[in-house]
Structures are given as structure tokens and as C-alpha cells.
N, C-alpha and C positions, 0 to 999 in steps of 0.2 A: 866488653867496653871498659877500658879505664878510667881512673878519676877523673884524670885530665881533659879528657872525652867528652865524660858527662858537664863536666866544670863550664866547659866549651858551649853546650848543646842550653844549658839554663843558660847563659849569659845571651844565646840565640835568641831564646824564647821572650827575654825581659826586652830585646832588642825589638823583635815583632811587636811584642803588646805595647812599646812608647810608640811605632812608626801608628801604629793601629789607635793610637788613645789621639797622638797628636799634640801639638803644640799652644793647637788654636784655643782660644778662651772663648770664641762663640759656641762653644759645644753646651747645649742648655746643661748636661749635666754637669759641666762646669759651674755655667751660671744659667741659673733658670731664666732669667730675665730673657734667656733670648729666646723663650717660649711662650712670652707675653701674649699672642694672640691665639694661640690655642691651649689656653689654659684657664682651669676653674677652679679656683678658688672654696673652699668649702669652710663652711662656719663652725660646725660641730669638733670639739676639740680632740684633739690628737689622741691624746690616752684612752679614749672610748675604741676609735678606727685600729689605734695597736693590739685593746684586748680583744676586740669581735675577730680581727683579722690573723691571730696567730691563737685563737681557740681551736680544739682539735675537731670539734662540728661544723664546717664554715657554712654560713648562712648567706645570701642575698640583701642587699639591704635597698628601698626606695631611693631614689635622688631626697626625694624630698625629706626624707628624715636625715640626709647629710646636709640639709640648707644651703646649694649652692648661696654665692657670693653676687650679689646685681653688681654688674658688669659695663663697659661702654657697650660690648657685645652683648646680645642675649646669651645667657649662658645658656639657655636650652637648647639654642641654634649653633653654640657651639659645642657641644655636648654630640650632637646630631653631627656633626663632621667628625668630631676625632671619633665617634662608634665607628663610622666610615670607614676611615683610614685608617685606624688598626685592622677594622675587619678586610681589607685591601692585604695588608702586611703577611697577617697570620695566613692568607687564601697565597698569595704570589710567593712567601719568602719565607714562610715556617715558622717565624718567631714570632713571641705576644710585642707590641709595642707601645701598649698602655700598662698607665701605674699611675699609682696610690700615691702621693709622696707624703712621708711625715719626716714633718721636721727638716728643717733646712742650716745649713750652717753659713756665715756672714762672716766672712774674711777677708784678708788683708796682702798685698804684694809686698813683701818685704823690701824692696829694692824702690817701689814706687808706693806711698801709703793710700794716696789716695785712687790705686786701682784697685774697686772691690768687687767682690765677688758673693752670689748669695748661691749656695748648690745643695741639692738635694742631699738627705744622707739616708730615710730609710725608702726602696721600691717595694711596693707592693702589686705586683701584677696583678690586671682584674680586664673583666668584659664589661662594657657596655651593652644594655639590650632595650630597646625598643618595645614596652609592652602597649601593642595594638598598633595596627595602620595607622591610623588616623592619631593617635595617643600622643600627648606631649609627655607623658611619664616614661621615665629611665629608671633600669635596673641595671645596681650594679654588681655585680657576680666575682666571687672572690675564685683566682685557677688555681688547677693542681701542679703549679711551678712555685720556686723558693722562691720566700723573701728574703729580698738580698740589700745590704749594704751598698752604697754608690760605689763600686770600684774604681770609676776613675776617679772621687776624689781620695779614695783610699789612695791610689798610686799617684797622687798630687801631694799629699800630707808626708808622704814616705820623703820626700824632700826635704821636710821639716821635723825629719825626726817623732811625727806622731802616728801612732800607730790606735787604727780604731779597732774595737773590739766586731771579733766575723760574725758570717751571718746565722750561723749557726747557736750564736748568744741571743738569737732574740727569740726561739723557743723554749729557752731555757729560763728567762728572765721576764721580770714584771717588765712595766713601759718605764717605771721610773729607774730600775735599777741601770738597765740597758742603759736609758738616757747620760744615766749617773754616770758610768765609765766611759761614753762618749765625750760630757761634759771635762772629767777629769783627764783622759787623755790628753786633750787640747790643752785645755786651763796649764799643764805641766811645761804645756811647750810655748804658747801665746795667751795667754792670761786676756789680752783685750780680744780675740774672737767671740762672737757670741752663736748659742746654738738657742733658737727661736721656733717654737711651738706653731704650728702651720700645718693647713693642710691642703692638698690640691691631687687633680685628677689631670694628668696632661702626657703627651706622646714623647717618645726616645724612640723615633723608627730608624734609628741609624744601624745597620747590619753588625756592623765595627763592633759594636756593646757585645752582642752576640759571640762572635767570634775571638774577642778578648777573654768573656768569661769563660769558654770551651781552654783558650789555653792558660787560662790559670789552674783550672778545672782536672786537668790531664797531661801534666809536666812528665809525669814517670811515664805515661803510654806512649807520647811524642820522643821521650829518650830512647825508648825501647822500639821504634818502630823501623825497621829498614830503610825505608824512603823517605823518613821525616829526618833521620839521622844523616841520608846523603844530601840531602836539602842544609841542615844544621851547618853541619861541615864543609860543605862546600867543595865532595868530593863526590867524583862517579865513582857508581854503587859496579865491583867488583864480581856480581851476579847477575850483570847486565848478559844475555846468550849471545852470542855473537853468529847465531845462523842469518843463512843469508833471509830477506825479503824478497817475493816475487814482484819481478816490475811489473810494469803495465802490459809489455806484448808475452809476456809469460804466462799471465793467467787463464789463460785460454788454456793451457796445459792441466787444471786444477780438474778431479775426477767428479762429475754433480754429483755422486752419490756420497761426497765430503762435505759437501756445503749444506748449512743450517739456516740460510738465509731467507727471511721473512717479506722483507720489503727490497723493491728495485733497486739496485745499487751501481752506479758507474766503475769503470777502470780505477779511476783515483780515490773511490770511495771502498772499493776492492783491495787497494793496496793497502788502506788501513786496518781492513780488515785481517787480513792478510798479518800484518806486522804484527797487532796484539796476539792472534793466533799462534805466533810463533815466540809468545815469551817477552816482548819488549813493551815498555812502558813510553808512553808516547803524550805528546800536545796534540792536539788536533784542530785548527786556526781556519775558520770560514767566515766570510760575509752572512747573513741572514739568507734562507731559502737555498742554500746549497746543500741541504740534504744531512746536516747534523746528526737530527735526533734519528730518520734512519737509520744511519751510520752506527749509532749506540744501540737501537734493535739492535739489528742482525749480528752485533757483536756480542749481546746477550743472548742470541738463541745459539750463536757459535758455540758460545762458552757452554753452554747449558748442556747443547747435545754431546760434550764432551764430558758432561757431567760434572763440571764447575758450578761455584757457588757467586753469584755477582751482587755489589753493592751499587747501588746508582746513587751518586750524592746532588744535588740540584737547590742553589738559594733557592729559586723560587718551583711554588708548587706548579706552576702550566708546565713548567717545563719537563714535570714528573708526570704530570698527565699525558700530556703528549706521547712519552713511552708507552704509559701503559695503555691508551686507548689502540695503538698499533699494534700490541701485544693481544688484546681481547681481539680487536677484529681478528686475528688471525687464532682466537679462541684457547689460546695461552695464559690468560687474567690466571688460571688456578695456581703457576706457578710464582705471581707475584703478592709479597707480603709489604702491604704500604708502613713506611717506616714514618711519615711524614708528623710533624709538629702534632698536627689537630686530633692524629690518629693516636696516636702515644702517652699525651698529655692523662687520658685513663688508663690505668695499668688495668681495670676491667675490661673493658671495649676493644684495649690491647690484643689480650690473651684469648677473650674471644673472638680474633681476628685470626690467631695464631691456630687456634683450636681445629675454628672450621675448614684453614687453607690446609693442614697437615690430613684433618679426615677427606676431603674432597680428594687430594695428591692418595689415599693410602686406597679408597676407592677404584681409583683407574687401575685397571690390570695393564699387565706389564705389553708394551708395542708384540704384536706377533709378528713372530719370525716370518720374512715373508720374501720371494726372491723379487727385488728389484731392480733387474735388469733390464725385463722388457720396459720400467719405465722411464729407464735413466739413457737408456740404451738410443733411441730416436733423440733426444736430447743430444748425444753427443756426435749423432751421424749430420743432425742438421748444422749445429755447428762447424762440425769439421766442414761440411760443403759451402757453405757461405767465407769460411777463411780461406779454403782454396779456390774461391772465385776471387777474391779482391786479389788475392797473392797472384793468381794466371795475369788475372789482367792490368796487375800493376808493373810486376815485375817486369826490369827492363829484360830484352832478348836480343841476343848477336847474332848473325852478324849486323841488325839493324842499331841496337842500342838504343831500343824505342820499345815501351810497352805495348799489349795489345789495345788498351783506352786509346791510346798517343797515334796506333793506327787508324784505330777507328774514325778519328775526326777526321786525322789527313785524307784518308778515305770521301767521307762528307766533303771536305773542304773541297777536293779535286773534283768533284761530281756538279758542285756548285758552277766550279770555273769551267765544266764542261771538259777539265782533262779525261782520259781514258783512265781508269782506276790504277791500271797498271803501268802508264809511265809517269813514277813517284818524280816528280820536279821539285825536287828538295835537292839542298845541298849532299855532299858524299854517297846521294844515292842515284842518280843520272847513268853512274858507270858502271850499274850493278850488271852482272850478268844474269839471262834469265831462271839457272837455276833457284840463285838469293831471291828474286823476285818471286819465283812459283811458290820456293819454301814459305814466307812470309804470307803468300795469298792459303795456304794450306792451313796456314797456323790462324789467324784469323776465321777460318770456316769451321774449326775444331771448335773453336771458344764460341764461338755462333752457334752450338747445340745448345750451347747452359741455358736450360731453363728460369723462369723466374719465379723465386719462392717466397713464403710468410709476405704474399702483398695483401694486409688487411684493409676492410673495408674504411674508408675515407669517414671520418667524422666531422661535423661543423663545429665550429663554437665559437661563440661572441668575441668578438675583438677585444683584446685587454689594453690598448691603447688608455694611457694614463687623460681623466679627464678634469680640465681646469674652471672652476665656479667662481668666477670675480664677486666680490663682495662691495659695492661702491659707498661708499661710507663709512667703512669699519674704520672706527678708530681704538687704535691699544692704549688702555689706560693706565700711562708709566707713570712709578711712582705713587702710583694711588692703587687700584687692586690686582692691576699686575693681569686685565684682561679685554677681550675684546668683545664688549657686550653683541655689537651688530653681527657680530659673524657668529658670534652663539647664537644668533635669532636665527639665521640666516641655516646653521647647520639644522636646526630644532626644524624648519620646515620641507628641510632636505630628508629630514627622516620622517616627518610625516608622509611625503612624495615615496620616499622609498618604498614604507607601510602598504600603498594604499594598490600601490604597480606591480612590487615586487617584495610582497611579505613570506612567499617562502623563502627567501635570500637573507643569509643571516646577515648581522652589519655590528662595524666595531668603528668607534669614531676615536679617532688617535690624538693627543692634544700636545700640544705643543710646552705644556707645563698645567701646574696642578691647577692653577688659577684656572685658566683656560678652559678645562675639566669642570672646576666645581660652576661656571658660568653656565657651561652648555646644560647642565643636570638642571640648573634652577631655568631655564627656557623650556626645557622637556616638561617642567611640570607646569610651566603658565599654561603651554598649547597644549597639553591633553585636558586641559582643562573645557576646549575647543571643541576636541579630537580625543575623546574618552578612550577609542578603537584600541589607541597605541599606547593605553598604559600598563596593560599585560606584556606587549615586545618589548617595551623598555625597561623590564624588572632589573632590577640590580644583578642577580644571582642566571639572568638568564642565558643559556646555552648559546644563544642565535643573537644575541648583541652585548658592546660593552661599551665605557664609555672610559678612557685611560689616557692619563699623560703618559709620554715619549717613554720615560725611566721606568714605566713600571708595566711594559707590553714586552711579553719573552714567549718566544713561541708559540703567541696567540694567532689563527686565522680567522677569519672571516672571510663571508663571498665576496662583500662588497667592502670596502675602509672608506671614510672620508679622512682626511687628515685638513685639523683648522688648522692655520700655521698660527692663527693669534694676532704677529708679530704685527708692525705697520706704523704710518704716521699717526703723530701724539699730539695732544692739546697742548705740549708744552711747546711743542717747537714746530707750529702749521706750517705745512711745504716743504721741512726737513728731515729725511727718514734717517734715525738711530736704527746704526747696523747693529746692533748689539739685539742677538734672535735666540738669548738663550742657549740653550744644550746647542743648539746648530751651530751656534759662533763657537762652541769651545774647541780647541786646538790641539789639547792634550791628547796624546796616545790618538791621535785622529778622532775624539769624544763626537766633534760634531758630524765629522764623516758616517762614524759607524750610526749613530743616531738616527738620519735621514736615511741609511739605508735600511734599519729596522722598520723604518714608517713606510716605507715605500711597497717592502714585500712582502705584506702581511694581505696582500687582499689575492685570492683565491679567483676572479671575474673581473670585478671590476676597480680601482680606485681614482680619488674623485681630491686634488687638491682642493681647498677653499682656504681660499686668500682676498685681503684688503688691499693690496700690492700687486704689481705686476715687472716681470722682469727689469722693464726700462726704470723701474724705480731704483734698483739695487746699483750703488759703485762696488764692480766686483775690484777696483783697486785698494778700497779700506783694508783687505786681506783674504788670503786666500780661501777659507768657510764662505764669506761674502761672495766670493766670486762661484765657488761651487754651488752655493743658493741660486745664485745669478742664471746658469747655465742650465740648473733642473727645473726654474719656473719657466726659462726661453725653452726648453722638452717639450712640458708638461703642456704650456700656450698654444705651440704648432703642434699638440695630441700625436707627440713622438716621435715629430719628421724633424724636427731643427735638433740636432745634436752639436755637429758643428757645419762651416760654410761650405768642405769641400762636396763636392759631390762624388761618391765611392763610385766610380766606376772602371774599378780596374781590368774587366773583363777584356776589356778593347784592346789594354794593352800587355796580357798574358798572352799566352800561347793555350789558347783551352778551345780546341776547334769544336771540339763535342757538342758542349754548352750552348758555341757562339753558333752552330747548328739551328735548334732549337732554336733560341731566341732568333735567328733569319728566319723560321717557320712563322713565329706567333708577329712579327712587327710584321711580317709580309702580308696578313691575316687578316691588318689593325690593330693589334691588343698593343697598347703601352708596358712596358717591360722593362726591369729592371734589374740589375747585375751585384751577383755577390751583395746580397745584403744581410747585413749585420757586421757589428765590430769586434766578434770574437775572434776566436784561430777557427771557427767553424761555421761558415757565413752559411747563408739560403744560398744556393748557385741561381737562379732567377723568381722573378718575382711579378705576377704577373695583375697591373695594377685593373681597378673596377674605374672604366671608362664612364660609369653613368655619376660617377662622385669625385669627377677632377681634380673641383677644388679641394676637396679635403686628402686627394691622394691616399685613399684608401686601398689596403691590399686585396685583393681579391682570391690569389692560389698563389702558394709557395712551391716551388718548383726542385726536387735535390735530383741528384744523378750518385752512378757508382764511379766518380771519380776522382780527383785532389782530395777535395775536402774528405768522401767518403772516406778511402784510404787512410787517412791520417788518425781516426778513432783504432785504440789498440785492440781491441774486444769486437765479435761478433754481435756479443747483446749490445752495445755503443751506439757500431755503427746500421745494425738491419732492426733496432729496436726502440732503444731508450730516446736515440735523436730526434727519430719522429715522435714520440710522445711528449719532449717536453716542448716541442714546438707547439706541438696543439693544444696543451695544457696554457700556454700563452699565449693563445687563443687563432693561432695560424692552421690554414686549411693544408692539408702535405699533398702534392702528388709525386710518386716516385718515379723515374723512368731507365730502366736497366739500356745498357748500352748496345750487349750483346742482341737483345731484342729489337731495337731501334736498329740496330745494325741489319738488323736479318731482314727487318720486316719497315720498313722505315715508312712509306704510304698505312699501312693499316693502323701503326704508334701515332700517328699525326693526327688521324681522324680518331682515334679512340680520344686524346688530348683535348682534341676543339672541342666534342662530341662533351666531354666535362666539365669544361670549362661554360661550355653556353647552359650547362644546366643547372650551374654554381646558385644563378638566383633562386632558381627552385627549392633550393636545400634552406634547411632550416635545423 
């Protein structure tokens, strides 16, 4: 690399840390002031907290020997939230977000004199702890991370030609000395700033700090890195492979005894796989619940069986969990070394982390050589027979230029109208002559051997139709605490019901904002006050519930989610709802889109909107977030059947005689039925509706075939596998019905169908 290069790559980097520090003056660590309501104030003066906290023994010290400050707030009940919320930050996102601050500096906008500023200058990262349940006493714990100088007002003064002494001067130095070349730096360059003795304990949970100080931190390793440098530059990297990628109908060619894959993976989740495997560095861009964190498995066991080294980077810790708990069930945990904040922060605890993952790995003896043929072997005979069934009977054939599927209905259809099978009353084929007509009946009885294979047993499972809980009365209190107490009461007895019906069912209540959050937690504690039962399920720390606003749920499930929405009509303006929904309404980068689809697909069984509002409330013309609110509360109200007005019923006017077969079986029958549903490119081909629950139109059996739709999955595991599983996994009953079979056997298919369908109530 050249100067010029490098010249280039720092000029990058001072570029990122302004885009990342930002412009805005509400960043408290610009001005603390805008951390006015969670922050405490502490009485004990500053030069004590500097010598105890930069002594080379760090001790713990009581709240009460730092004398919080009396407060409009209780400080103890605020003390009691930021322990919260940091402990939140360090759990989801790696970094500490509490600090010590001493000393603060009081400046001046040179352009504007009376815009002032009052900001932090020294951070002392610490923990809050809670000594005892019941306890109103606080400890506070000094961590094994530096104390750092304010950076960003360092990179604000650099404007002004001051330069403060780093962080590394303040284990070298008394308080006063330190203080001394702070004070004199300034004094040099603004003589009326003043630097003001203070001390406070309050939150900087902004990620941004984090990732500013890593690149001040690591200038020469981001010069020096290949891909930070084609990023810098703003050129592709000239060691990009250029081999090809398998597409989607290629991978069926790939040998199983090549693959290392741990968890279920689709065609399109295949391909990615596929791509890093072969050298290329890629994005990888999904909606929530399409199979991500999978996707990062099996690319790590890929890597692995090929004897590579992988790093997994992840803001936040669930989403590190989430790997590694798919990685243990599949009893791989020995190969993973947790790199994470909380694990790190002791270089002991570290090492013996490192210690015992290296003797557990030098333990295992080496895989024995072993032949796996026989097991790979049926593996690739079943496949190969399932591609060359969809391929027989998709493929069109001449002289007819009609698949054997495409016969098979015509077939149906003429038996219906009572023609004779064999005179096809179709266009271009009236003048066939009998041999074309013998050949086509031959070819047709050939494919009529194909047996029908991997039909597993049918499972039930509870309908996951989204369920809607009006709240009558909620009102959101704008303006003032930014929450909506009723429907916190309202969720608080939702989970005592949950508790009492269905406490093996773990539950995560999703919130609409942090307010909304900290509401629901002080309702959970009146009512177990009630309901003593459910104050072990609602531990903070527990497995099987949580309680989270919108921004800080990443790859969490639960069986069951409520989502408050909060939002709703305010005492300020009775009868007129302020479209303004928080995260929902934001616009940016689609902010509120992707937001509501985080909240939506986090529930595993069941999820449960709870709202103060109901669709007829929402003007979806305020703007477009409004209107997509608008459309998921009109879903969520008719439990999944109102999407929009048309009604899908395109089957009538396809050409899909097969299908349209069947469905003349089951209406002739009585069963209500209905066609092609869903909005994907891969609908249900019929659907066959529970006659004893009209009103609600509830579904009763989903119905697929081996035809269009079939066909159009690239992969054998697609379309004889994965389809039907994630249908049932949301929460739909499958029955499968092979054509060829239907075809052969068409009376005994009908009666095996009714025969399951009338004993659908019986299942459970």
C-alpha cells in the first residue's frame, strides 16, 4: 500500500467516526442535560471517586456512601431502571452502557454564545447491583474496561484547536494533575469555559460510542485489512473468485457426502450456502423468520468440515445464542469459544474458557475412517426418484405437447362429461389418428406404476391465526409518560390467564417502546402481588418469558408473543387519534415496516395483538406506515381472513383440471372448499374449510398435489419436504395426494380422503 493509500484510508476513517459521532447536540454526551431523567447525581466529591476508581485494587463501594443527590425522581427508583437497562445492553448488545461521570465541562457555541453545552469529560464504566430481593441498597462495582476520556467531546474541541490530554493519563496521574492539563488545555484556547467538579452515575446506551472508540482504537488494522481497505477505497477487491455459483435447479447435483449441514435449509438458503463455500463474500438481506440464523449454522459447520476457522460477529448477544444453541443441540457447543463482552471482560474466566474448550477438542479422537456409502447412498436413490417423477410428469411430450399431470385431468375432466377417455375433444387433437392416441394411453399407464413415497404421518397443530384483544379504554399518555397504563393492566392479566392455562408455553410480550415496557413490568408486580404463582415465570432473567420493546427483540422466540401496540387516543386531543405510532410510523430504510415485522414473527404457536384502537380508527391516508398499520390491524381483526377484498379464486379460471377434480369430489360431498390459497408464488392448491365454525371460516385440511405449484420448487427436499413442514409449523393440517395414484385408483383416493377428513375432529 502506498502513502497515498493509506492517506486515503485515514481520511475514510475520520469520515465514518463524524458520520457515527453526528452532528446533533442532543447526544447527552455532548450535553448531559439530555439525560436529565435518568441520571443521579451524587454528592461525594469527585477527587475521592477518581482516586478509589483508578487504584490498582478496585473495590465496590455502597450507594449510600456516594450520597445520591434527592431528586424530583426517587433516585433509588431511578437507580433501579438504569441497573435495568444497562443490564439489557451488556445481555443483547455486548457493550457496558453505564458510567461514572466526573467532571463535566460548560461551554460555549462560538457562532451562537448563548447555545451552551455542559458534557461529560471523564467515563468511568461500573455495574449497578441490587444487594438482596427485597433491598433498596445499591452496589456499585467498578469493570475490568478503561477509563476513558469523552471522545466525542474530544472530537468536538479538535474544532477548536484543544486538544485534551488521553485516557491513558489518568493512570498515570493524581486527580488534580490530570484535572490541571484539562483545565489548561482549554483555558489556552477559551479562557471563559469552565470545567466544574460533579459527579453522576447515568447511561450512554448508544451502540455509536462503541464502535467509534474500536475505530479510533484500530486505524493501522482497518488500513491493513483487505476488505476494510476495498470498503476505504471504494474499489472491488481484485481477489474476489470468479467461479461459478450453483443455481437453484443445480443443486440437486451436489454429492450428500459434501455437505455439512446441520439444520433444514431451502434452495435459496442453499444457494448462499453454496456461494460462501466457493470463496465469495456476500450480504445476505431477509425479512425476520426466514431462516437467517440457520443459514449462518450450516455455513459454520460447512466451513468447519472443511477445516476452517470462523468468526461470528453479532451487536447483540441472542443473536449469538441463537447459533450457538443450534450448534449444541446438534452437540457441537465443544467447538465453540464464546468471544462475547461479559465473557471477555476477565482475562481469567477467559483463559479458562479457552483452557477447557482446547482439552475437551484434544480429547475427542480423531472421526473413524468409515465407508459411507451405504449411508449416503439411499439418500441419493431417493432423490434421484422423486426428481424423476416431477420431471416424467411435468415434462411436456409430442406429439401431444401436454405433460402427463395435463393428461391426467383432461382425462378426469372427460369422465366427468361422460366422454369415452379416448376421444380427446380438445382442440388439435380430434384428428389424431389411433396410433398417437394408443401411444399417449401407454404413456400414461407407464407413469401410473410410480409409486408413492416419504408420505409421513399427518400431524395436527394449533392454528396460528394472529389473535386480536381490544382494550376499551386504553388511553396513551402523550406527552407525559409516553404510555398506556390500561392496556398494561390489560396485558398483566393476559399473563396471568396465560400462567394459569398454559404455563408450559414460554411468552415474550413485545412493546411498542421502552415506556410501554417499563408500564407493563410495574402491573406484573401489583398483580403477583394477587397472583404470588407467576412471580417465579416472570423473572427477568428467565428462559420462558421476557418482557421487550420493539428495538431491542433480535432473534428472540417465544411460544406465545403478545404485542401492546401502546399507541391510541390521548387526553390531549379526546376523539382524535395522533398517527404518530413511534418505530411503526418511521419511514426510513422501511424502519417501520421491518419493525412490525419483527414483532409479528417472533411467536412460535401463538400471537395475540393488544390494542386500544381498532382498524376503523386508523386514516391509512396520513401516509403510508399509517396505512400498512391500518391493513395489519383489518388481518389481525377478521384472525387472518381480511387481507384484502378480492377473493383468490383463480382456480376457475386456470386450466388445472386435476385440482378442479378433487375440489368436484369434496363440494359434491358438502365440504366448503377453497382454491389456491395463499399469496405466495406457492399457494395451498385447496383448502378444505370446518363446516361446524362458518363463522369464523376456519380451516380445517390443506390440500397440495404433485402439480404447478409442486413443480416449481427447485430441490426435491423443497418440494417432497420442507413445504409441508413449514406449513404445519404454521400451524396448517397437510394432506398430500399423488396424481399418478389418484389416477390409477381414483374410487379407493376419494374414500381414503373423506375417511380423513371426517376424523380430522378426532385428532388432537
Amino acid at each position: 500500500m502506498n502513502i497515498s493509500e493509506f492517506k486515503t484510508i485515514q481520511d475514510k476513517i475520520n469520515i465514518w467516526k463524524k458520520k457515527l459521532i453526528g452532528e446533533s447536540n442532543k447526544n447527552p454526551l455532548v450535553d448531559l442535560r439530555q439525560n436529565q431523567k435518568r441520571l443521579v447525581p451524587l454528592l461525594r466529591d469527585s477527587s475521592f471517586l477518581y482516586s478509589h476508581f483508578t487504584e490498582d485494587e478496585l473495590e465496590s463501594l455502597l450507594i449510600s456512601e456516594l450520597e445520591p443527590k434527592q431528586m424530583d425522581d426517587d433516585p433509588i427508583k431511578v437507580l433501579d431502571e438504569l441497573r435495568k437497562e444497562a443490564k439489557s445492553t451488556i445481555e443483547d448488545k455486548g457493550f457496558n452502557s453505564l458510567f461514572l461521570v466526573i467532571n463535566t465541562l460548560t461551554w460555549f457555541n462560538t457562532e451562537n454564545p448563548h447555545e451552551k453545552y455542559v458534557s461529560p469529560i471523564l467515563l468511568v464504566p461500573v455495574r449497578l447491583e441490587k444487594t438482596g430481593r427485597k433491598s433498596l441498597e445499591f452496589t456499585l462495582h467498578p469493570i475490568d474496561d478503561d477509563i476513558a476520556v469523552n471522545f466525542t467531546l474530544v472530537n468536538r474541541l479538535r474544532d477548536f484547536d484543544i486538544t485534551l490530554p488521553n485516557s491513558d493519563r489518568v493512570k498515570e496521574l493524581s486527580y488534580e494533575d490530570f484535572f490541571n492539563e484539562v483545565r489548561c488545555a482549554i483555558a489556552a484556547k477559551q479562557p471563559e469555559w469552565e470545567v466544574k467538579e460533579t459527579a453522576q452515575i447515568t447511561l450512554f446506551p448508544d451502540a455509536k460510542a462503541a464502535m467509534i472508540q474500536d475505530l479510533e482504537q484500530n486505524q493501522e488494522k482497518i488500513a491493513t485489512h483487505p476488505i476494510l481497505q476495498e470498503l476505504a477505497l471504494d474499489r472491488t477487491s481484485e481477489n474476489v473468485k470468479n467461479s461459478s455459483i450453483l443455481q437453484e435447479k443445480e443443486l440437486d447435483q451436489i454429492d450428500y457426502s459434501s455437505i455439512y449441514q446441520i439444520c433444514d435449509a431451502d434452495s435459496s438458503q442453499q444457494v448462499v450456502i453454496e456461494a460462501v463455500k466457493a470463496g465469495f463474500s456476500c450480504v445476505v438481506q431477509g425479512p425476520p423468520g426466514t431462516g437467517k440464523s440457520q443459514t449462518i449454522v450450516n455455513i459454520i459447520t460447512e466451513l468447519v468440515g472443511q477445516g476452517k476457522k470462523v468468526l461470528v460477529v453479532a451487536e447483540k448477544q441472542t443473536a449469538l445464542e441463537v447459533v450457538f444453541d443450534r450448534l449444541k443441540k446438534s452437540r457441537l457447543e465443544d467447538i465453540c469459544l464464546n468471544l462475547h463482552h461479559e465473557v471477555t471482560k476477565k482475562a481469567k474466566d477467559f483463559f479458562n474458557q479457552l483452557e477447557q474448550t482446547f482439552h475437551e477438542l484434544s480429547e475427542k479422537n480423531e472421526a473413524q475412517q468409515r465407508d459411507w456409502e451405504p449411508f449416503f447412498k439411499p439418500l441419493c436413490d431417493y432423490r434421484k426418484i422423486l426428481n424423476d417423477h416431477v420431471k416424467s410428469l411435468h415434462e411436456k411430450k409430442q406429439p401431444l405437447n401436454k405433460s402427463a399431470f395435463d393428461l391426467y385431468g383432461e382425462i378426469l375432466r372427460l369422465e366427468r362429461e361422460n366422454v369415452p377417455p379416448l376421444e380427446f375433444n380438445l382442440s388439435n387433437l380430434q384428428d389424431w389418428p389411433e396410433p398417437r392416441l394408443l401411444n399417449a394411453k401407454i404413456f400414461l399407464e407407464q407413469l401410473g406404476q410410480f409409486e408413492a413415497i416419504f408420505r409421513g404421518r399427518q400431524k395436527t397443530i394449533w392454528s396460528n391465526s394472529p389473535h386480536f384483544h381490544f382494550v376499551k379504554g386504553g388511553i396513551y399518555d402523550r406527552g407525559g409518560r409516553g404510555d398506556n397504563i390500561g392496556e398494561a393492566e390489560e396485558v398483566a392479566k393476559l399473563t396471568v390467564q396465560h400462567f394459569k392455562q398454559h404455563s408450559q408455553q414460554s411468552l415474550g410480550i413485545i412493546t411498542s417502546s421502552k415506556q410501554q415496557a417499563k408500564a407493563i413490568w410495574e402491573q406484573l408486580k401489583q398483580i403477583s402481588i394477587k397472583h404470588p404463582e407467576i412471580e417465579e415465570f416472570c423473572q427477568e432473567n428467565s428462559d420462558k418469558f421476557f418482557v421487550k420493546a420493539i428495538d431491542d427483540v433480535q432473534g428472540d422466540e417465544r411460544d406465545v408473543i403478545f404485542l401492546s401496540f401502546g399507541f391510541g387516543f390521548d387526553n390531549k386531543n379526546p376523539g382524535k387519534l395522533n398517527h404518530s405510532f413511534g418505530y411503526f410510523s418511521k419511514k426510513q430504510q422501511d424502519l417501520g415496516k421491518r419493525r412490525l415485522n419483527v414483532a409479528i414473527t417472533r411467536a412460535r404457536c401463538k400471537f395475540v395483538l393488544v390494542a386500544s384502537i381498532k382498524h376503523e380508527n386508523i386514516n391509512a391516508g396520513v401516509s403510508p406506515q399509517a396505512a400498512l398499520i391500518k391493513k395489519y390491524f383489518a388481518y389481525v381483526e377478521s384472525g387472518a381472513q381480511k387481507l384484502d377484498e378480492k377473493h383468490d379464486d383463480r382456480l376457475s379460471h386456470l386450466d388445472l383440471p386435476f385440482e378442479e377434480d378433487i375440489y368436484q369430489v369434496l363440494t359434491e360431498r358438502g365440504y366448503a372448499v377453497k382454491k389456491r390459497v395463499g399469496r405466495s408464488a406457492y399457494p395451498i392448491d385447496l383448502v378444505v374449510m370446518n363446516n361446524s365454525e362458518s363463522e369464523t371460516e376456519e380451516s380445517l385440511l390443506g390440500i397440495v398435489c404433485d402439480g404447478g405449484t409442486y413443480s416449481k420448487y427447485p430441490t426435491a427436499r423443497d418440494r417432497d419436504r420442507l413445504r409441508q413442514e413449514v406449513l404445519q409449523k404454521l400451524g396448517w393440517r397437510i394432506y398430500k395426494i399423488w396424481s399418478c395414484e389418484w389416477n390409477r385408483n381414483r374410487e379407493g383416493q376419494i374414500n381414503r380422503l373423506i375417511e380423513h377428513i371426517e376424523n380430522l375432529p378426532n385428532q388432537k
